[in-house]
C-alpha positions as CSV (number, residue, x, y, z in Angstrom):
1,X,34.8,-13.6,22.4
2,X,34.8,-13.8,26.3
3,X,32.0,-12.8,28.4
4,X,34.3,-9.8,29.9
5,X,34.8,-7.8,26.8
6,X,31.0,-8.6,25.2
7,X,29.6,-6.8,28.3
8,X,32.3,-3.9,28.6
9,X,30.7,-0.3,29.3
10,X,27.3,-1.9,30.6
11,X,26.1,-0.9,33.6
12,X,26.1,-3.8,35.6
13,X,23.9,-3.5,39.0
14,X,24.8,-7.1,39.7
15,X,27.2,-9.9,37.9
16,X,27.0,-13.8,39.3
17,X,29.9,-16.6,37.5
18,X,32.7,-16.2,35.4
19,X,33.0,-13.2,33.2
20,X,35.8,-15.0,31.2
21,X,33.4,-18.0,29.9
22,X,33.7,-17.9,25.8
23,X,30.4,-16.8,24.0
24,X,29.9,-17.9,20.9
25,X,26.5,-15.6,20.0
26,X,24.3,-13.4,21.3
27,X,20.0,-13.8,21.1
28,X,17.0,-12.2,22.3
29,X,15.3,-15.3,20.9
30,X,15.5,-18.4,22.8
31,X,14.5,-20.7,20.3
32,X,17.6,-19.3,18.3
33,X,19.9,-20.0,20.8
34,X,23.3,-22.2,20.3
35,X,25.6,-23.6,22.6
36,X,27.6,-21.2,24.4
37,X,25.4,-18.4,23.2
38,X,24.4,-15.1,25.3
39,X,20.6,-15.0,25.9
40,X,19.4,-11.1,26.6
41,X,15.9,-11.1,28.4
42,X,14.1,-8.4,26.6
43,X,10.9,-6.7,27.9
44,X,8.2,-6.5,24.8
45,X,5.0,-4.6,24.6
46,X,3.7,-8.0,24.0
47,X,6.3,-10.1,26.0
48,X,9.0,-10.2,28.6
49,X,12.3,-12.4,27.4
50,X,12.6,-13.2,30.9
51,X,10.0,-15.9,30.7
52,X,12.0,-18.0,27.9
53,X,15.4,-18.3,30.1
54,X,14.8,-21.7,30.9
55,X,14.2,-22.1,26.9
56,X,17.1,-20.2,26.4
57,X,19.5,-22.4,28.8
58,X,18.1,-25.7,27.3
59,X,19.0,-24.4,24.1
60,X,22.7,-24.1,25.5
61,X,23.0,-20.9,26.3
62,X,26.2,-20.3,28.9
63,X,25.0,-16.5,30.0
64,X,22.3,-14.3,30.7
65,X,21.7,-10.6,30.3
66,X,18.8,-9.7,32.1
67,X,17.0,-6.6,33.6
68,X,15.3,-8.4,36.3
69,X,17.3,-11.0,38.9
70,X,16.2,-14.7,37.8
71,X,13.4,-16.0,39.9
72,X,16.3,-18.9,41.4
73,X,20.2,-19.3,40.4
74,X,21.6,-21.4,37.5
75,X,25.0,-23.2,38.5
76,X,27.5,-22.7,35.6
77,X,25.6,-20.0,33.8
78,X,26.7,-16.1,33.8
79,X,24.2,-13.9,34.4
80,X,24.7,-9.8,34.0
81,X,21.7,-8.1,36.1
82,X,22.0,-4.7,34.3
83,X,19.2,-1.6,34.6
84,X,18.4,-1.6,31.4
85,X,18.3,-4.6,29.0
86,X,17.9,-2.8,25.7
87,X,20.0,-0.2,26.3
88,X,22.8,-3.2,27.4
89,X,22.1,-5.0,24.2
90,X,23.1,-2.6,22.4
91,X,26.3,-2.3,23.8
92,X,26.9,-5.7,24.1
93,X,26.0,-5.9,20.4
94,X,28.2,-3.5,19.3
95,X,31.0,-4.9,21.3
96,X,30.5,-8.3,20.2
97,X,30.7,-7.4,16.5
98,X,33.6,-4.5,16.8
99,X,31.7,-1.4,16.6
100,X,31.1,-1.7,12.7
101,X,29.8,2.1,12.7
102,X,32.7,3.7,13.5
103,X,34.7,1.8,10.7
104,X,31.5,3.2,8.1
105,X,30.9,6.8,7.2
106,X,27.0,6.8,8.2
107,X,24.1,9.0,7.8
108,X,20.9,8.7,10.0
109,X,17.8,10.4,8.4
110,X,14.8,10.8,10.6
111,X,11.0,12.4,10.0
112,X,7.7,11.2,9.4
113,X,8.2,11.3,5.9
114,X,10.3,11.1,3.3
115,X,12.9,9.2,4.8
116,X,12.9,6.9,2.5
117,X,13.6,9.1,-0.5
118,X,16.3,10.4,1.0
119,X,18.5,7.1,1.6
120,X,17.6,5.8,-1.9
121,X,18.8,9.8,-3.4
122,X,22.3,9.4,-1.2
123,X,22.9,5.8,-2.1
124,X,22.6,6.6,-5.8
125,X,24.7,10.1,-5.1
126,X,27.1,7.7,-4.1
127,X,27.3,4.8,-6.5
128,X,27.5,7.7,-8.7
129,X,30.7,9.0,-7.2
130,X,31.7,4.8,-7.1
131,X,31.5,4.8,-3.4
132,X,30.2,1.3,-2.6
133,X,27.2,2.1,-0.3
134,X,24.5,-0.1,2.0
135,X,21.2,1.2,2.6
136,X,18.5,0.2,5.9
137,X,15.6,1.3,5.9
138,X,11.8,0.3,5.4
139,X,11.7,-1.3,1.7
140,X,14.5,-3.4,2.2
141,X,18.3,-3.6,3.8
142,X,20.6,-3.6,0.5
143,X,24.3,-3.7,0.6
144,X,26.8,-5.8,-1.5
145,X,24.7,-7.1,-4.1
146,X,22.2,-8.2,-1.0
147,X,18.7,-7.9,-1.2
148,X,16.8,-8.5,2.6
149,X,13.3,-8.0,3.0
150,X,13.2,-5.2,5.8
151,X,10.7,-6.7,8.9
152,X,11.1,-3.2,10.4
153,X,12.1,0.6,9.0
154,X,15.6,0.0,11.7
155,X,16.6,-3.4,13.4
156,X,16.6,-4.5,16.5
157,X,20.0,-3.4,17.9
158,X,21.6,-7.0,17.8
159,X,20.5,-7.3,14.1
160,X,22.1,-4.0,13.3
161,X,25.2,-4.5,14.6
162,X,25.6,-7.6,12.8
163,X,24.3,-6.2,9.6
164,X,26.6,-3.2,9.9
165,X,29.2,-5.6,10.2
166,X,28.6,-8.0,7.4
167,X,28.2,-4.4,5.3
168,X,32.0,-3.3,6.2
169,X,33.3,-7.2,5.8
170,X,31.5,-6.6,2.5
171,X,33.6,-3.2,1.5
172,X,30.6,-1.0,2.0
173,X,32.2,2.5,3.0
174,X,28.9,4.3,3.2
175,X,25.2,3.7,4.6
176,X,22.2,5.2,5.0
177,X,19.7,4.4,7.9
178,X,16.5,5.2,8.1
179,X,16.2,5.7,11.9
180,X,12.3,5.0,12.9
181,X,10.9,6.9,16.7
182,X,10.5,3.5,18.1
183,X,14.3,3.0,17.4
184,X,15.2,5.9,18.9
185,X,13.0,5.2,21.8
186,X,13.5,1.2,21.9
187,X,17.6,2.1,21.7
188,X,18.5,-0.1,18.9
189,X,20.3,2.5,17.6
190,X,22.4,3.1,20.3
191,X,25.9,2.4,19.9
192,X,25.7,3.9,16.3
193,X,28.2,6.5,15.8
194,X,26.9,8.9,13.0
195,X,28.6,11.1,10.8
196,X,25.4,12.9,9.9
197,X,22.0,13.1,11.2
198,X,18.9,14.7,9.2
199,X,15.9,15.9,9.8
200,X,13.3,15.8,7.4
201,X,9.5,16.8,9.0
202,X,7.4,16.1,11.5
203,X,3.5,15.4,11.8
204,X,1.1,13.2,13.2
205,X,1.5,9.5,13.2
206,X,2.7,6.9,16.0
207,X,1.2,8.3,18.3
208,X,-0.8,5.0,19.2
209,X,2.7,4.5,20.5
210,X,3.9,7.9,21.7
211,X,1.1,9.1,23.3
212,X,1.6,12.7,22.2
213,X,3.1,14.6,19.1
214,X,5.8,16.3,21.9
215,X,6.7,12.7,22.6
216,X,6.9,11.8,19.1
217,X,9.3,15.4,18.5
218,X,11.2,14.2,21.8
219,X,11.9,10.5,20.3
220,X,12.9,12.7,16.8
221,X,15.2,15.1,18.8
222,X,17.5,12.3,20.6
223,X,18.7,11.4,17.3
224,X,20.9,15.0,17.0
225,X,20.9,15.6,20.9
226,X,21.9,12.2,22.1
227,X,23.4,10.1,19.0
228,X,24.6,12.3,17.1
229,X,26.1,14.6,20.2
230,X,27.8,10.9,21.7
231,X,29.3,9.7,18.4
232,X,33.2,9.3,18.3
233,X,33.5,10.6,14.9
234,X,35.6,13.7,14.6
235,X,33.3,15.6,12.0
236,X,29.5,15.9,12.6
237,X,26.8,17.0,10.6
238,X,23.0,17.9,11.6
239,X,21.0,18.5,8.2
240,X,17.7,20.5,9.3
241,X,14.4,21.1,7.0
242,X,14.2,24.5,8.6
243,X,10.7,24.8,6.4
244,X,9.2,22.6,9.3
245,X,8.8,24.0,13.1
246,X,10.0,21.6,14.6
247,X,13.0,21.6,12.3
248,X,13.7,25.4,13.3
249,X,13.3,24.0,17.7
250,X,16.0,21.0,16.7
251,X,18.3,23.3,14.6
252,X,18.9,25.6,18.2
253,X,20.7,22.4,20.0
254,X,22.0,20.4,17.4
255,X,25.0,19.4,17.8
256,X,28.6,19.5,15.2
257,X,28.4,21.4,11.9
258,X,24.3,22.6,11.1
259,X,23.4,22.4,7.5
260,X,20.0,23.6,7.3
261,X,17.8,23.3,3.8
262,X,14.3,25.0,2.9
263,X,12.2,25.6,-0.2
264,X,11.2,29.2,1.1
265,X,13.7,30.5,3.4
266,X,17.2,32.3,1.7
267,X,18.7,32.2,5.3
268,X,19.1,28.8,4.7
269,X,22.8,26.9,4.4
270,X,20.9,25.1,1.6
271,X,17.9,26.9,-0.6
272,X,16.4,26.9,-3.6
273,X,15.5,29.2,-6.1
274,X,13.6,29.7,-9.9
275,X,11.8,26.7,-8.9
276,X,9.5,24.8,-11.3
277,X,7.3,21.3,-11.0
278,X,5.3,20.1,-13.9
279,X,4.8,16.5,-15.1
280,X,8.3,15.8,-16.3
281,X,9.9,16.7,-13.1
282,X,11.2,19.3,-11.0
283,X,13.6,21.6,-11.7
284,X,15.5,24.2,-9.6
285,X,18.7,26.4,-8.8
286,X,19.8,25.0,-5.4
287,X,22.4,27.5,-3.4
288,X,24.6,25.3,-0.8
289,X,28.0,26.7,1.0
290,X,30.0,24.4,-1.9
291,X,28.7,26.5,-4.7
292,X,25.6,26.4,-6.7
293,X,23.8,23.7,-8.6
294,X,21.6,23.1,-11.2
295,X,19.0,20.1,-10.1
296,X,16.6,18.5,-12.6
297,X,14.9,15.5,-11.3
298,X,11.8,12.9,-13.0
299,X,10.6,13.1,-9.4
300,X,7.9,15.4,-9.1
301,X,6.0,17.1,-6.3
302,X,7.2,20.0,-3.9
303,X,7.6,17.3,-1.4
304,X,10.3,15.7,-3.1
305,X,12.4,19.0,-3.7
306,X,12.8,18.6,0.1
307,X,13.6,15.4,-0.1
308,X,16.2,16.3,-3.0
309,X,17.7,19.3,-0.7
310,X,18.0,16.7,2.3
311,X,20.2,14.4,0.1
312,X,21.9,17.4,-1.7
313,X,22.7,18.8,2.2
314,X,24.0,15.2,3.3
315,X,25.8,14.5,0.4
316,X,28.0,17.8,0.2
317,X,28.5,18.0,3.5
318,X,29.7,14.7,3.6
319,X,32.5,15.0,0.7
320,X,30.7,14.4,-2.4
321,X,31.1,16.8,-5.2
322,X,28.8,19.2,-6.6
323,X,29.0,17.5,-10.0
324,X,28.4,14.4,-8.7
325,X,25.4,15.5,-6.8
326,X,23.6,16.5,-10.2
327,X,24.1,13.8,-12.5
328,X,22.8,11.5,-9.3
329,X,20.2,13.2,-9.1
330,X,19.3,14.0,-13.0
331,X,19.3,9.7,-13.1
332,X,17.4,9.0,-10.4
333,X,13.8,7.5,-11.5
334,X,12.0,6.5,-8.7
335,X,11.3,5.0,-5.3
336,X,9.5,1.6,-5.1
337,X,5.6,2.6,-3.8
338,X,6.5,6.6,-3.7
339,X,4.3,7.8,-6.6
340,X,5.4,4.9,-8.7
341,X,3.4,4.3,-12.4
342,X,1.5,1.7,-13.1
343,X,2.0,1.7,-17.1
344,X,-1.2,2.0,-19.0
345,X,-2.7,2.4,-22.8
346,X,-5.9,4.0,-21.3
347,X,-4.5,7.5,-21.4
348,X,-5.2,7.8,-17.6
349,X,-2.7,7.4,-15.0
350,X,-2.2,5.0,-12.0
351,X,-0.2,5.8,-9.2
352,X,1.1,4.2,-6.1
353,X,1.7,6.0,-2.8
354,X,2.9,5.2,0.9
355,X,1.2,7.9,2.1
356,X,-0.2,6.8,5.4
357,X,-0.3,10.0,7.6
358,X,-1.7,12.9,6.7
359,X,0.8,15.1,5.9
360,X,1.7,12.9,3.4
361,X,-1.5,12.0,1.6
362,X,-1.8,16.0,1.5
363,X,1.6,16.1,0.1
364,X,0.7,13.4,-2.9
365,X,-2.7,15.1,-3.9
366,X,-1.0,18.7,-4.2
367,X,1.6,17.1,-6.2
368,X,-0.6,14.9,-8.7
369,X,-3.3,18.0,-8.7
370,X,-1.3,20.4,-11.4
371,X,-0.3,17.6,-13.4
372,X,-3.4,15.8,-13.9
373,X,-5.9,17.0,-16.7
374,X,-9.2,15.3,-15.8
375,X,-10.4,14.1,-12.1
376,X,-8.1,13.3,-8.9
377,X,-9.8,9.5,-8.2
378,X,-8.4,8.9,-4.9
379,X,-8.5,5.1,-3.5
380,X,-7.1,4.5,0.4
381,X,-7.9,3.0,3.8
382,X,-6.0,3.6,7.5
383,X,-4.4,1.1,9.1
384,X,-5.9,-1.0,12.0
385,X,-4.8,-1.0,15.8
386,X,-2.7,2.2,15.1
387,X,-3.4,5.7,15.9
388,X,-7.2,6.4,15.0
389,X,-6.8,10.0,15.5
390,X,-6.0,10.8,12.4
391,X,-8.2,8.7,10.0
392,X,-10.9,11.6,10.3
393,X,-7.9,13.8,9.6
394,X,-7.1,11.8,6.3
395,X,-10.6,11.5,5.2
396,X,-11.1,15.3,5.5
397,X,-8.1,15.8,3.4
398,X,-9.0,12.9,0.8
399,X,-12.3,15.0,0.2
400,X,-11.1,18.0,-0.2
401,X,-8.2,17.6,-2.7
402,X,-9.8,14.2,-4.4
403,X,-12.9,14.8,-6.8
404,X,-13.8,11.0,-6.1
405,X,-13.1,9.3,-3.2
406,X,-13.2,5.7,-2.3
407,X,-12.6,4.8,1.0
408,X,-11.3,1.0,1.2
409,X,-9.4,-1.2,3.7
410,X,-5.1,-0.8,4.0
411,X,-3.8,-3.4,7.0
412,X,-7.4,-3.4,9.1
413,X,-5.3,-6.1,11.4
414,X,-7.5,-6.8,14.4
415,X,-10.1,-4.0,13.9
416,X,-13.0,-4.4,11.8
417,X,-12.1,-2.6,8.5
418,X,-16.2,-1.3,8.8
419,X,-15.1,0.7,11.7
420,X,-12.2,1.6,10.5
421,X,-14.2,3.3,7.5
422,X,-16.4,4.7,10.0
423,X,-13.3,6.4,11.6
424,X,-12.6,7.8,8.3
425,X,-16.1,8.5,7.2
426,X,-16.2,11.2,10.0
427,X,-14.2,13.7,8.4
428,X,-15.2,13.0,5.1
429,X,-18.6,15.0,6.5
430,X,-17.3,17.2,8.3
431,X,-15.1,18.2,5.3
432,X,-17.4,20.5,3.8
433,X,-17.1,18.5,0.6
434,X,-19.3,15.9,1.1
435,X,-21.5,16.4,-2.0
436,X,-18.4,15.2,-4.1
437,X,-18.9,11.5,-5.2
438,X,-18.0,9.4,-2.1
439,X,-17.7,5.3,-1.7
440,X,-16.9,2.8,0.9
441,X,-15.2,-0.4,-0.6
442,X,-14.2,-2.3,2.1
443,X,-12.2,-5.0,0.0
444,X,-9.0,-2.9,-1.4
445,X,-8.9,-4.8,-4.6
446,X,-12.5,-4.3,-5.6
447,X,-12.0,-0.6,-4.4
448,X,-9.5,-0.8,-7.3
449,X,-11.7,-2.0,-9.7
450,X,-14.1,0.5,-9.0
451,X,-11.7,3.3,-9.4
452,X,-10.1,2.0,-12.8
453,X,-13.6,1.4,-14.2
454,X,-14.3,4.9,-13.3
455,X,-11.4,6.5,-14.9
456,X,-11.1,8.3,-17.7
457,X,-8.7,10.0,-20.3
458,X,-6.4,12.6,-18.7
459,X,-7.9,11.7,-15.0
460,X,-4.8,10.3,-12.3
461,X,-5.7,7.2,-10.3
462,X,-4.0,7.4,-6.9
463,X,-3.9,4.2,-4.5
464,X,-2.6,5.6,-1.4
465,X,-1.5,3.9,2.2
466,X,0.6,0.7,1.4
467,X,3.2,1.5,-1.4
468,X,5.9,-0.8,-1.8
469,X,4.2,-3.4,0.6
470,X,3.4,-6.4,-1.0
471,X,1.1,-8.3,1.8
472,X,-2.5,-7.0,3.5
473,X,-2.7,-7.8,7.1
474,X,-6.1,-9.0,8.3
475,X,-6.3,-10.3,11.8
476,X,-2.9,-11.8,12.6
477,X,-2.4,-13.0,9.4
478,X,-0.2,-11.8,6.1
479,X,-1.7,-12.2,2.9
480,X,-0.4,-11.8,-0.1
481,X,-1.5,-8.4,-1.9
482,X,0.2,-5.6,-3.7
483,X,-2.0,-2.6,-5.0
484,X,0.6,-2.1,-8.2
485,X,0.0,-6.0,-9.1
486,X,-3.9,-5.8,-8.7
487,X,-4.2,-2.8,-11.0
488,X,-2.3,-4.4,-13.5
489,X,-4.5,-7.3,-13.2
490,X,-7.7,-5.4,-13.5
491,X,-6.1,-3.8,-16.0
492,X,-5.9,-6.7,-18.3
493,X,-8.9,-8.1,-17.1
494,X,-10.5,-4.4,-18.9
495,X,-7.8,-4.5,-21.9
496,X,-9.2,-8.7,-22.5
């Protein structure tokens, strides 16, 4: 493709060569760079692309899109000055791969949690109705029989756009993105043109990044007020938890057809009614504007009706039948690392959580807390160089609705996981409930141990913070470590 119709719609403060020079690829990586490639200088929290152009060109790169004018001029090479770099990648991106989103029917689901849930419920809503659907989000990109490893919750604009592209190639018709703050706020999910947007929640976390939990809503908001308003398909849909606050404040501007759900509120688009969770599942009488419906689901937890309405919501809006919608939802088991078993003889059970913020570790223990017979034995850490806020906040929470609490190490990175206990500690005591039985484990697998050997008949085991994640981050470094694997292990170590 020539350079001309790559860089089309950017805003170009300055443009030196020949804008009809062939490209072959686009990189923000210099070491990934071919001949006759575009290189696009991006500005990092922990680098600036502008230092690797020389890289870039040795690699064979015939332009450049940059933010900032190069520090001398490069006879031959094509260089776009543009304002800003990220938000021309993503335009370039989608140029350079034909604007794959507005050949897919695609829903964006946002929130602090539960997003997730969601994608898996519509991908299985639609396999069910033998739609051939992609999902991206923060387990894993899945479409056409393709398995990826998902790096981040949503890619890097470039990435994206080539992914969406390789999913439409593939005969996906449908997708579902999880789209992350720092996406929003990064613009890699700029030149997608979305069908639907939801809204699931909001509440603390990021805000080691955002600063503030308005800055976190603002980043939340952009995805109805500016995606959603800017995308070129003719029929729109904003799906609204109107249960959460911030839910109600993004309802009053957003933009096409509003679908809002609740649990609580009959006003609703989307409610439910004769609502009942026990250990085999959830079941309810869910009113929509296509009729009403009959959900049963193995999920359990009041959280997860929300998450069931959200996909319900998306779903039906988006032309999937009410029939359809049930038996999806009647087969769906579970979510990798979202209160997933770990299968024991010991009449106790194990489960496995993502719950990192605390709205969400809340959200686990009131779920697990009717269901188990025995003790709550709670086991999780906060991660390091992230928002320390609210570790007090989680350790305050883990006391209260846990009657045993071991405090342990998630991904301490570059903090000392000691301090990061200490962090947590802190609202432990100040909990009121610091006379329940109360340990720090700093290694997570011997935290583990010690709340397996504690456990008894009828008592739920609940290993909260890294889910599906199957690596522990200390330092820089990845190593490998899964809690789901290390109970089984201790398990048999106990059954031997």
């Amino acid at each position: 493709m020539i350079l001309r119709e790559i860089i089309r719609g950017i805003k170009i403060k300055k443009f030196d060569g020949d804008d009809g020079v062939e490209i072959s690829g686009i990189s923000i990586d210099s070491n990934k760079v071919k001949e006759g490639y575009l290189f696009a200088a991006l500005k990092g929290e922990k680098t600036d692309g502008h230092r690797y152009i020389e890289s870039a060109l040795g690699n064979g790169a015939k332009a450049l899109l940059v933010e900032d004018p190069p520090e001398r001029s490069y006879p031959g090479i094509s260089v776009v000055q543009a304002g800003d770099s990220r938000e021309s990648l993503a335009k370039a991106s989608a140029n350079f791969y034909g604007n794959p989103s507005k050949e897919l029917c695609l829903a964006g689901v946002t929130g602090t949690n539960g997003k997730t849930t969601v994608t898996y419920l519509l991908e299985s809503i639609w396999k069910e109705e033998h739609r051939n659907p992609g999902v991206i989000g923060t387990i894993e990109y899945r479409y056409g029989g393709k398995r990826v490893e998902a790096p981040m919750t949503t890619p890097e604009s470039l990435d994206l756009m080539k992914m969406l592209r390789e999913m439409r190639d593939s005969g996906v018709d449908t997708a579902a993105m999880e789209v992350s703050s720092h996406a929003i706020d990064r613009k890699r999910v700029q030149e997608c043109h979305f069908d639907a947007a939801l809204f699931t929640n909001l509440t603390q976390d990021h805000l080691d990044y955002h600063g503030t939990i308005e800055n976190y809503y603002n980043a939340k908001k952009r995805l109805f007020t500016e995606l959603l308003r800017a995308s070129d398909k003719k029929d729109k849909f904003s799906i609204i938890n109107i249960d959460d606050p911030y839910g109600i404040e993004i309802a009053k501007e957003a933009p096409g057809t509003v679908i809002t759900y609740s649990l609580r509120d009959k006003s609703a688009s989307v409610f439910a009614e004769s609502i009942k969770v026990s250990e085999e599942g959830i079941s309810a009488r869910v009113n929509t504007p296509w009729g009403t419906i009959q959900i049963k689901s193995p999920l359990f937890g009041e959280h997860n009706l929300s998450n069931i309405l959200a996909a319900v919501s998306a779903a039906l809006s988006l032309g999937s039948s009410p029939g359809a919608v049930e038996k999806a939802v009647a087969g769906f088991m579970t979510v990798p690392g979202r209160l997933e078993r770990v299968e024991n003889p010991l009449g106790f059970q194990i489960l496995v959580d993502y719950a990192h913020t605390p709205d969400a570790l809340k959200n686990v223990l009131l779920a697990v807390r009717p269901l188990t017979g025995g003790k709550v034995i709670l086991v999780f850490g906060c991660g390091g160089d992230r928002d320390r806020t609210k570790r007090p906040q989680m350790g305050a929470i883990g006391s209260d609705l846990s009657d045993i609490l071991i405090v342990t190490s998630d991904n301490p990175r570059t903090e000392s996981p000691e301090a990061i206990i200490d962090d947590i500690e802190r609202g432990v005591l100040e909990s009121g409930a610091p006379d329940k039985p109360y340990f720090r484990v700093s290694d997570r697998t011997e935290a583990i141990r010690k709340a397996l050997g504690m456990a008894r008949e009828r008592d739920t085991v609940i290993i909260a913070g890294k889910g599906h994640e199957d690596y522990q981050i200390i330092g820089t470094e990845k190593f490998p470590f899964d809690d789901r694997t290390a109970a089984r292990d201790i398990l048999k170590e106990k059954l031997n």
